[in-house]
N, C-alpha and C positions, 0 to 999 in steps of 0.2 A: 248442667243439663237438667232440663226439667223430668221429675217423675212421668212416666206412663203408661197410661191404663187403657187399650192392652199395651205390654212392650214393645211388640208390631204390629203394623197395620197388615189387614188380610192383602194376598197379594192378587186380590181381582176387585180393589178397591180403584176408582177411573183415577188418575194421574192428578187431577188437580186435590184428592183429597191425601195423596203419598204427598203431594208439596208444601202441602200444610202442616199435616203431621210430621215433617222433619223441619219444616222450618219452628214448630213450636216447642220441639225436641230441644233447640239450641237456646230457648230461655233460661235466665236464674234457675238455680235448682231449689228453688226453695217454692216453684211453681209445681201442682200438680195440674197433669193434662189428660182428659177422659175423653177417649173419640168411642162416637157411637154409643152414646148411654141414655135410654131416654128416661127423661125424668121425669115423675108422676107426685103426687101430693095429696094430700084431702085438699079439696074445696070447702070453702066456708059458706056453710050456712045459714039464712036467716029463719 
């Protein structure tokens, strides 16, 4: 079972995002899975 981040999904997340997160649940465990994380960065410069 894959790691994940959070352990549960909030439960007034719509249904199609509960289907996802269990079915990504059932991956390799050697997967980690982050629902809802936004990702940010520097942008590059010129």
């Amino acid at each position: 079972m894959a790691k994940m981040f959070p352990e549960r999904i909030n439960d007034g997340a719509p249904p199609s995002e509960h289907a996802v997160f269990e079915a990504l649940s059932d991956i390799d465990d050697s997967w980690m899975v982050f629902h809802s994380v936004r990702w940010q960065g520097q942008r590059a410069t010129e």
